[in-house]
C-alpha positions as CSV (number, residue, x, y, z in Angstrom):
1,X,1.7,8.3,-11.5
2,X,-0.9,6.9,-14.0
3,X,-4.6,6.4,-12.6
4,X,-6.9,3.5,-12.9
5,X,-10.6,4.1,-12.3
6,X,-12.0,0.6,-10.7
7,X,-15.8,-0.3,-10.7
8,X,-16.3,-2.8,-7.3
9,X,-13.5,-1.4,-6.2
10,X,-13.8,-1.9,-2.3
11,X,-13.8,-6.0,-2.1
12,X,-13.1,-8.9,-3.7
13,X,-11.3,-8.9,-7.4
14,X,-11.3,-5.5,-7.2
15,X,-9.9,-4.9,-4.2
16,X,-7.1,-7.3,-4.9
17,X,-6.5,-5.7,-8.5
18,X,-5.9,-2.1,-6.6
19,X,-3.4,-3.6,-4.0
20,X,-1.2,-5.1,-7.4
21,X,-1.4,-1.7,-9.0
22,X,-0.8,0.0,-6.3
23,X,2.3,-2.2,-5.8
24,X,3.3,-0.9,-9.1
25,X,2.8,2.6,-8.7
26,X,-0.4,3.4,-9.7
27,X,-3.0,5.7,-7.8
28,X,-6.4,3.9,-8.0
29,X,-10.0,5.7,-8.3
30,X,-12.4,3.2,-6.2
31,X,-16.2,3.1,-7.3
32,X,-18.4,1.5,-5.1
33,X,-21.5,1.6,-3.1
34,X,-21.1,3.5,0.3
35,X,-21.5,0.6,2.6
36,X,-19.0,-1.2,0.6
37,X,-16.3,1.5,1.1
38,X,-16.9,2.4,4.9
39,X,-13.9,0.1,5.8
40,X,-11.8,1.9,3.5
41,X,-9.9,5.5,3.8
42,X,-8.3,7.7,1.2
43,X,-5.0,7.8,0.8
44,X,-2.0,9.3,-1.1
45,X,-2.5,6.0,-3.4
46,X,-6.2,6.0,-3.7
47,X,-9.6,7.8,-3.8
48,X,-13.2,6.4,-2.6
49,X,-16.3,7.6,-4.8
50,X,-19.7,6.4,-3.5
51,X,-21.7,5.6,-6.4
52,X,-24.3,3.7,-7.9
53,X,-23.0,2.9,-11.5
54,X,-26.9,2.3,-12.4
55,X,-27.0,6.1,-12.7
56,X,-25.3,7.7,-15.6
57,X,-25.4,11.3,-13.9
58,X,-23.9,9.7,-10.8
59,X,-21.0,8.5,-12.8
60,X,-20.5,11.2,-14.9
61,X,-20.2,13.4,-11.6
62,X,-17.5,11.2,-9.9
63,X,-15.4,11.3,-13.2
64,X,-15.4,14.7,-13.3
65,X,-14.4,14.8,-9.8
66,X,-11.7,12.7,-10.8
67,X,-10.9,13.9,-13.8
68,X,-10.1,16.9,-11.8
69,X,-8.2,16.0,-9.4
70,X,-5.5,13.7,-11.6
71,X,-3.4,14.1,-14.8
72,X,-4.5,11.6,-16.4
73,X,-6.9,8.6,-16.2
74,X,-5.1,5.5,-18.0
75,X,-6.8,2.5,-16.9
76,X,-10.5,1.9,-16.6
77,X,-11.8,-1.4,-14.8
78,X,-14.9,-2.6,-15.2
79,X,-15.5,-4.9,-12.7
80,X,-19.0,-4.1,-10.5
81,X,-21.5,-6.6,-11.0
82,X,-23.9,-9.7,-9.7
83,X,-25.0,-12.7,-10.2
84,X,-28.4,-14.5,-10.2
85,X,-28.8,-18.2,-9.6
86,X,-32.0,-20.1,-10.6
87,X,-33.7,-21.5,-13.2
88,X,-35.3,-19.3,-15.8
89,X,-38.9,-20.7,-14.8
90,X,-38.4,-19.0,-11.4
91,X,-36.3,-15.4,-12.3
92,X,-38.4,-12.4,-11.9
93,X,-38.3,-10.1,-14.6
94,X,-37.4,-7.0,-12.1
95,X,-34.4,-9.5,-11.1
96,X,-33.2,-9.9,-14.8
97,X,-33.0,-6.4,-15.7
98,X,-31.2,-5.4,-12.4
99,X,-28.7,-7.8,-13.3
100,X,-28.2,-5.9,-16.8
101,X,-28.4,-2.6,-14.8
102,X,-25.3,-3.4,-13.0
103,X,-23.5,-5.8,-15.3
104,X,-24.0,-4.2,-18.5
105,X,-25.3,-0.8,-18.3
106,X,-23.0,-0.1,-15.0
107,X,-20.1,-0.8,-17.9
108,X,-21.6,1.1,-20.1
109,X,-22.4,4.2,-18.3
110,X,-19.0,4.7,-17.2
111,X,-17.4,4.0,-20.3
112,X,-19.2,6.6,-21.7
113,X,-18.1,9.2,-19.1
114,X,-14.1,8.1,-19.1
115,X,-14.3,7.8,-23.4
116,X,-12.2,11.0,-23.9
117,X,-10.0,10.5,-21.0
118,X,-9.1,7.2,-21.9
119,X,-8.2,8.1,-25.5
120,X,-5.9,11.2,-24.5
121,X,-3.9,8.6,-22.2
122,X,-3.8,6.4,-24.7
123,X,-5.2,4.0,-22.2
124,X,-7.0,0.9,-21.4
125,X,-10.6,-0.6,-21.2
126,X,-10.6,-3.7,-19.0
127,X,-13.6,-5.8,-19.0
128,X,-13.9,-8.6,-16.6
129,X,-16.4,-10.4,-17.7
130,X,-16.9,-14.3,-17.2
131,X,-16.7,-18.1,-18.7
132,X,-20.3,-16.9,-18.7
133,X,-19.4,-14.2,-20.9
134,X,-18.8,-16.8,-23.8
135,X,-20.3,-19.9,-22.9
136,X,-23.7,-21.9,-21.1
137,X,-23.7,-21.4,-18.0
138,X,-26.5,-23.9,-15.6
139,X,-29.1,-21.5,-14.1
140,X,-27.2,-18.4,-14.6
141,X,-29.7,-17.6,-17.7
142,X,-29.5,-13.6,-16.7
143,X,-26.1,-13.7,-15.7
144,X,-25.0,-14.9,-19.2
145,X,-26.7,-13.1,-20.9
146,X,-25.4,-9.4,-19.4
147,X,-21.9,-11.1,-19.6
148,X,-22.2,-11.7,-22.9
149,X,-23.3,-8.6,-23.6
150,X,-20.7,-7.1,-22.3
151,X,-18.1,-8.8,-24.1
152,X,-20.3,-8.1,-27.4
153,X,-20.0,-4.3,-26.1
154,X,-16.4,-4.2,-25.4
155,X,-15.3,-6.9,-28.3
156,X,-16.8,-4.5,-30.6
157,X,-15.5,-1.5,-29.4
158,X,-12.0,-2.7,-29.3
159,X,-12.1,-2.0,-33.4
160,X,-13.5,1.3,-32.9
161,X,-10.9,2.9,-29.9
162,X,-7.8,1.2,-31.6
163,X,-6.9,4.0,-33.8
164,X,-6.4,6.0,-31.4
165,X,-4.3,3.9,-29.4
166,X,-6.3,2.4,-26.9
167,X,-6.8,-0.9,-26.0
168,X,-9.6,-2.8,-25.0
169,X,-9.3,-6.2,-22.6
170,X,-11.6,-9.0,-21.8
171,X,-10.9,-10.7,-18.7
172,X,-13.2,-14.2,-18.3
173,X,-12.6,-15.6,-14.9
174,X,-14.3,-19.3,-14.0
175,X,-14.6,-19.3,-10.1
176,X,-12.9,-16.5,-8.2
177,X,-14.0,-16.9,-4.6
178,X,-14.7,-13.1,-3.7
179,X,-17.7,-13.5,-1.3
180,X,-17.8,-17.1,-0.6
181,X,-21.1,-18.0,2.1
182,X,-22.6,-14.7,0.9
183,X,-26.9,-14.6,1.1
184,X,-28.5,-14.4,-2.2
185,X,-31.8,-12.2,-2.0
186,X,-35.5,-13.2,-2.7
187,X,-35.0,-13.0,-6.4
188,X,-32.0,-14.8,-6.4
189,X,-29.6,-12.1,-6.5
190,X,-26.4,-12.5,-5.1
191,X,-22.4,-10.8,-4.9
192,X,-20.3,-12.1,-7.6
193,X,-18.4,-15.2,-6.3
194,X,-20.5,-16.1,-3.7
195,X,-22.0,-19.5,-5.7
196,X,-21.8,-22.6,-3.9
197,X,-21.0,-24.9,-6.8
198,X,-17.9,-23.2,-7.8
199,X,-15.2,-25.7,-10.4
200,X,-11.6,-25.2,-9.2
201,X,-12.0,-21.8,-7.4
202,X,-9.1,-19.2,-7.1
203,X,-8.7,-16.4,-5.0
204,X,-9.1,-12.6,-5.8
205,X,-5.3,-12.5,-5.6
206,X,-4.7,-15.3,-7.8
207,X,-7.0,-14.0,-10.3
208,X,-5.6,-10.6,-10.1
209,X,-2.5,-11.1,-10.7
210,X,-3.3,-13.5,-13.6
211,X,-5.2,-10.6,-15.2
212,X,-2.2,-8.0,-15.0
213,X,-0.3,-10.7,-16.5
214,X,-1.9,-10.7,-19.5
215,X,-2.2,-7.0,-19.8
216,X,1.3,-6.9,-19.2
217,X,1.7,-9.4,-22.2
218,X,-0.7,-7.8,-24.8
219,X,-3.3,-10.0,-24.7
220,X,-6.8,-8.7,-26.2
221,X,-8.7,-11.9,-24.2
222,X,-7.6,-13.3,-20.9
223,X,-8.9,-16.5,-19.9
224,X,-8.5,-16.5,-15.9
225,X,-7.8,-19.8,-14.6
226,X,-7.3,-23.1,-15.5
227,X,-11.3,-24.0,-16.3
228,X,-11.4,-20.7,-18.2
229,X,-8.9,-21.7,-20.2
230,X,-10.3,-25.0,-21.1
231,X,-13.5,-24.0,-21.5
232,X,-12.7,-21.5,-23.4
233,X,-11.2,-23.5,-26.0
234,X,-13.5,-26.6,-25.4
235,X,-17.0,-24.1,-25.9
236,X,-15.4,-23.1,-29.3
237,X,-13.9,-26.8,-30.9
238,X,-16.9,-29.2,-29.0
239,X,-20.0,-26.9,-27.9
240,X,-22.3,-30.1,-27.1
241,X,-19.3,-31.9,-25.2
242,X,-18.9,-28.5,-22.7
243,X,-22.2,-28.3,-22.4
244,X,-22.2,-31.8,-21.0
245,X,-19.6,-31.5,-18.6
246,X,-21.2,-28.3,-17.6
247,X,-24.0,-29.9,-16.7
248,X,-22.1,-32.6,-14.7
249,X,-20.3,-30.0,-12.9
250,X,-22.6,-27.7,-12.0
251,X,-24.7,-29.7,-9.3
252,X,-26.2,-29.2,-6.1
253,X,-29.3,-27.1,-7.6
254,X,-33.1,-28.0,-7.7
255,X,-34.7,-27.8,-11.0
């Protein structure tokens, strides 16, 4: 049975992405805050591991626990992250690093710990980043930015991993309605998917099941959902023209 380690694992895209592994015959490693995993148990298909993924030494401690206890660890998910919505006039600087604390370095950390285990699998790095990940995005200045970070990160490490036969995957949702009503913070801070300005939104399980699609099919970049798609290709033939119809879309925000 081949193991995926999953950042975010208890809710949301995460949570959907286990239950189609699962389906598959995977056992799933779950990363996630404590809270976020009380609702969840252990099973003979999954493992929970409270952690902060802010904290290198955290992470390196729950993939050696893991490490451990499986064969092999063949797929690791990097999904854990936030969003922050306002303009950049009004975003703390404590709230922009926090969002590259989770978003970038949380990636970063634990591909670091799961490096070695991932090459003697000959396994997978999955990325799910954003169509912020590539493209403007309207008062998401901090949010872009750690997205596009992390598809610099794991773009570039794609050419370094492939010889020895691993692969590396970006995943760029649009919308994916994971915590939809969700509070946002003082700073702004918010769960991923909980925006109220969302473009053609999709569910967790939609957008799941679109992403193992397109592992299944080989694909280095997966554009998830329709607006992804376009804007993916609309951001890289007419840059001025998406950021227009950005603008247009994204509305319901004070300046």
């Amino acid at each position: 049975m081949k193991t995926a380690v999953i950042t975010g694992g208890a809710g949301g895209l995460g949570r959907a992405l286990t239950v189609h592994l699962q389906a598959r015959g995977w056992f799933c490693a779950l990363l996630d805050l404590p809270h976020a995993l009380g609702a969840l148990n252990a099973g003979p298909a999954q493992s929970l591991h409270a952690c902060d993924v802010t904290d290198p030494a955290a992470v390196a401690r729950v993939c050696a626990d893991i490490r451990a206890a499986r064969p092999s660890i063949d797929l690791a998910i990097y999904n854990a992250g936030v969003t922050l919505i306002a303009p950049f006039a009004r975003v703390e600087a404590a709230a922009h690093r926090r969002v590259f604390e989770i978003n970038y370095w949380g990636a970063v950390n634990l591909a670091a710990a799961l490096l070695p285990d991932i090459r003697a699998a000959g396994g997978t790095h999955l990325a799910i980043t954003s169509v912020a990940g590539f493209a403007p995005l309207k008062h998401r200045t901090a949010y872009a930015a750690s997205k596009h970070a992390l598809s610099g990160f794991f773009g570039s490490l794609r050419g370094e991993e492939a010889a020895f036969g691993v692969r590396t995957v970006l995943a760029a949702p649009s919308f994916v309605a994971t915590n939809p009503g969700a509070r946002f913070d003082a700073q702004g801070l918010g769960p991923p998917g909980a925006a109220g300005d969302g473009v053609d939104e999709m569910t967790p399980e939609t957008a799941a099941k679109t992403i193992l699609a397109g592992l299944d099919k080989g694909r280095d970049f997966i554009p998830v959902g329709r607006v992804a798609g376009l804007a993916w290709w609309v951001n890289r033939l007419a840059p001025k023209l998406y950021e227009r119809q950005m603008l247009k879309s994204i509305a319901g925000e004070s300046a």
